[in-house]
N, C-alpha and C positions, 0 to 999 in steps of 0.2 A: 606437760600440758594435758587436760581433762577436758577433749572436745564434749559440747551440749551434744545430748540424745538426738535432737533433730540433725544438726549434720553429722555424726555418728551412723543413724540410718542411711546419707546417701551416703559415707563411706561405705558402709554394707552392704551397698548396693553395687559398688563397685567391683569390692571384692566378689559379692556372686559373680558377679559377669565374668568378669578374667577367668574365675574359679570356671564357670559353668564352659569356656570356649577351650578349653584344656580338660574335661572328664575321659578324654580317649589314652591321657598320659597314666602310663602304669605305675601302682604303686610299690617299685620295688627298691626305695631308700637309698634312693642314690640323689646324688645333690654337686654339681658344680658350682665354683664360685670363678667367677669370669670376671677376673681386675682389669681395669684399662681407664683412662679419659673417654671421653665421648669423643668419636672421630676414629678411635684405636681400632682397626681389622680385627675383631672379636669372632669374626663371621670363619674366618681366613685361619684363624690361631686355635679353635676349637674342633674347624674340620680337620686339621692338622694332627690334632691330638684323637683322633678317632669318637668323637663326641657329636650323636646326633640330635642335636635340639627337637627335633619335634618326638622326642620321644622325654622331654622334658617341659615344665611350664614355668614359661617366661616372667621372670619377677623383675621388672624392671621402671626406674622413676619416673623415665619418659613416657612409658604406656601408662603408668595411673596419670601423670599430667593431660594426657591427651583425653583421656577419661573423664577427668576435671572441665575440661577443658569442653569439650563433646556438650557436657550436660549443667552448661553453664554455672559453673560451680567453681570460676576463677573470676574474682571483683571485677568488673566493668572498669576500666581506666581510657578516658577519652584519647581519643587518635591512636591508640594500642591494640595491635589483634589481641584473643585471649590469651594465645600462647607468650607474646610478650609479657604478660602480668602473671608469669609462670613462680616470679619470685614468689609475689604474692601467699601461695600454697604450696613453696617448695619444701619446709617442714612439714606440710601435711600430706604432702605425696608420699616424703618417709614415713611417716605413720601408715599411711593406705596400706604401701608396699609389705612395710612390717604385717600386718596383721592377713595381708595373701600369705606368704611367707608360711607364722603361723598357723595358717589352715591348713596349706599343704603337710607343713610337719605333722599337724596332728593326722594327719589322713594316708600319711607315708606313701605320698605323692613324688615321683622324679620332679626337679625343678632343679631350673638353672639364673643363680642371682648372678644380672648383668649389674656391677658397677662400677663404683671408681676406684676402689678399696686403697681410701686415702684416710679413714675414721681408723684407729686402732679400737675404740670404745665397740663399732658396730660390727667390727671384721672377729674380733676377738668372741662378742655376744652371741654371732652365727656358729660360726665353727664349733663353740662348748653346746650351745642348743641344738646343732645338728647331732653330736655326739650323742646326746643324752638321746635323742630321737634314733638313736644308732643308723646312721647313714654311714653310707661309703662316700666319701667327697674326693674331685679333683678341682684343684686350684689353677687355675688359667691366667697368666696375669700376660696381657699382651702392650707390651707399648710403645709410646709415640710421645714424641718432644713436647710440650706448651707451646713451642711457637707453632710446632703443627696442628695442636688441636684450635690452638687459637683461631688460626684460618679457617681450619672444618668447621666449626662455632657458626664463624661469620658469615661462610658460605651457606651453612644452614641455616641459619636464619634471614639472610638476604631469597635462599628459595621459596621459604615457608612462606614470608610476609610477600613474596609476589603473586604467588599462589592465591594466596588469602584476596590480594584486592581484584586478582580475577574469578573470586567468586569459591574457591576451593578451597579446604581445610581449614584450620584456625591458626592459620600461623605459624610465625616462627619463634624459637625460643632462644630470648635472648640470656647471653649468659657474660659477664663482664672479661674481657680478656684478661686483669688482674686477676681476677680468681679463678680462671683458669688456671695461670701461670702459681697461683699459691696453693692450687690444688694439684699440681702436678709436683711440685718439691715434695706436700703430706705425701704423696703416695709414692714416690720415689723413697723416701724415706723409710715408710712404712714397707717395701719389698724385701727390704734391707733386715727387716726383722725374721727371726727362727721362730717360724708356726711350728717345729718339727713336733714339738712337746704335746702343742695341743692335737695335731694331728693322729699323732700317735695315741692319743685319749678319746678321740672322733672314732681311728679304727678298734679302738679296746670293749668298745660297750659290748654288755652282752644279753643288755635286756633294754627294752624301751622304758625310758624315764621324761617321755615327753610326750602328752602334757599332764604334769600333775603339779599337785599343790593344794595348800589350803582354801584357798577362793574357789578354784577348780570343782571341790570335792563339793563343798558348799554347793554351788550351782548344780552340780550331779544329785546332789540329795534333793533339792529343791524342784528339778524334774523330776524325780521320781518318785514326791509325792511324798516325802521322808519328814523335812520339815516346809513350813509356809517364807513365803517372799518375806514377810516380816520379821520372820523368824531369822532369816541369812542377813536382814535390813538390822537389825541388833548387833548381828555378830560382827558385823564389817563395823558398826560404829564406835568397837570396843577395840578393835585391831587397829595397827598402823600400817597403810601401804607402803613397800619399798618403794624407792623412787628408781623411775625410770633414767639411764645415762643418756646426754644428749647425745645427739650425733657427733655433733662436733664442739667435742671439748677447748679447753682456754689455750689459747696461742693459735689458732686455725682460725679464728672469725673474717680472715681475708678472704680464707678458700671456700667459707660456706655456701655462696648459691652453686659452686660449680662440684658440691660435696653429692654426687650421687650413690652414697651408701645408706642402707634403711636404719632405719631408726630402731638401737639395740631391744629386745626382747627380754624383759624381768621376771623371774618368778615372784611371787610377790607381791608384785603390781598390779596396777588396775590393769597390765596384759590378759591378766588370768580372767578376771571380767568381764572385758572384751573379748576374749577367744571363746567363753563361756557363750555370747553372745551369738557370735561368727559363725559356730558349731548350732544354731540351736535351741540352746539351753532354755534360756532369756527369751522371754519376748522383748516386744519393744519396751511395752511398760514395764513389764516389772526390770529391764536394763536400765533405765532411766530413775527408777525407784531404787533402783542396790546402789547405782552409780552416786546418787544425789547423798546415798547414808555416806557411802565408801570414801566419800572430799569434802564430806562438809562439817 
């Protein structure tokens, strides 16, 4: 999916902000990846491990929802707080997230991705992109049954939406107990897999190879005055963009709203445009102007 330039900008806006509330997090290439359902003692399994969060930035689905959510940027659905119509923008949260994600990589930002690590597609796209980014990663996976998250679920969102009609927050975020429970097998399943390979390719890098690329290089020449927007607006229209993998590939479509994994990271793709973007590069028009060559 090829979000329009306008909401592209408030995604961008988003990401500053998260970005801008974490500039004290140092950048010294280190990157946790914290598996769990939502409900899971993530808090509890991390301090455990000697892992202090705030010396990392929080990439997480439910802070860009709330985000969403905050700046009315989740559809209006009558009798629904916003956070109930969380479905709504639950693809485009992973998108938000993904492209915080990629900022921080490029800026070799500590950051700690809370999610459900039930995607093999998005779990597998992190880890090699952290690699290339030469990170040190540790893997956290803590967990908790579907019938337990199922209740945490319900209980949270029975808080939020009381909350909500006493005047407080946006809600509670409804999430269906079946896709809980089908998102709890993906990712039971998915633990079950040997990261050793790639992890040992995560600790192998010996030079940063993140972020680069053709689109990339393009937008760097094009700030710097090398060629014209017109110029990169040709070249994109003569190239094919790789596509991006969904999150949640064929056989998981049960467990997709309760899939809180970001949305994988391509070279290739219009990522490389977007982060060109994210960083900078682009203003808004001429983002809008390469975007409109680069899909159409």
């Amino acid at each position: 999916m090829t979000w329009l330039p306008d909401r592209s900008r408030h995604q961008r806006r988003i990401v500053a902000a998260l970005r801008e509330q974490a500039l004290a997090v140092p950048r010294e290439r280190r990157a946790v990846l914290a598996g769990g359902l939502r409900g899971a003692d993530k808090g509890g399994a991390l301090a455990a491990a000697g892992i202090d969060r705030g010396r990392h930035l929080m990439v997480s689905i439910d802070l860009v929802l709330e985000e969403l959510a905050r700046r009315s940027l989740i559809p209006v659905v009558g009798g629904l707080s916003p956070l109930e119509g969380a479905d709504l923008v639950h693809a485009e949260a992973q998108h938000v997230a993904k492209r915080l994600a990629a900022l921080a990589l490029a800026e070799g930002r500590n950051m700690l991705l809370d999610v459900t690590m039930g995607s093999e597609p998005s779990v597998r796209s992190w880890l090699v992109n952290l690699g290339l980014a030469a990170y040190s990663v540790d893997v956290v996976v803590t967990k908790i049954s579907g019938e337990d998250a199922v209740r945490w679920a319900e209980a949270e969102h029975r808080r939020g939406h009381d909350a909500y009609r006493q005047g407080h927050g946006n809600g509670g975020r409804y999430v269906p107990p079946e896709a809980i429970m089908a998102a709890a097998t993906a990712a039971e399943a998915l633990a079950k897999s040997d990261w050793t390979a790639i992890l040992q390719h995560v600790g192998s890098q010996q030079q940063i190879a993140f972020p680069r690329g053709e689109f990339l290089s393009l937008a760097r020449a094009c700030q710097a005055g090398q060629i014209t927007v017109e110029n990169m607006r040709r070249q994109l229209r003569i190239r094919r963009l790789a596509p991006v993998p969904p999150v949640c590939p064929p056989g998981l479509e049960d467990a997709r709203p309760a899939l809180d994994d970001l949305e994988p990271w391509a070279a290739g793709s219009v990522d490389e445009i977007i982060l060109s973007y994210d960083l900078g590069m682009l203003s808004d028009a001429d983002y809008a102007a390469v975007v409109e060559a680069a899909t159409s």
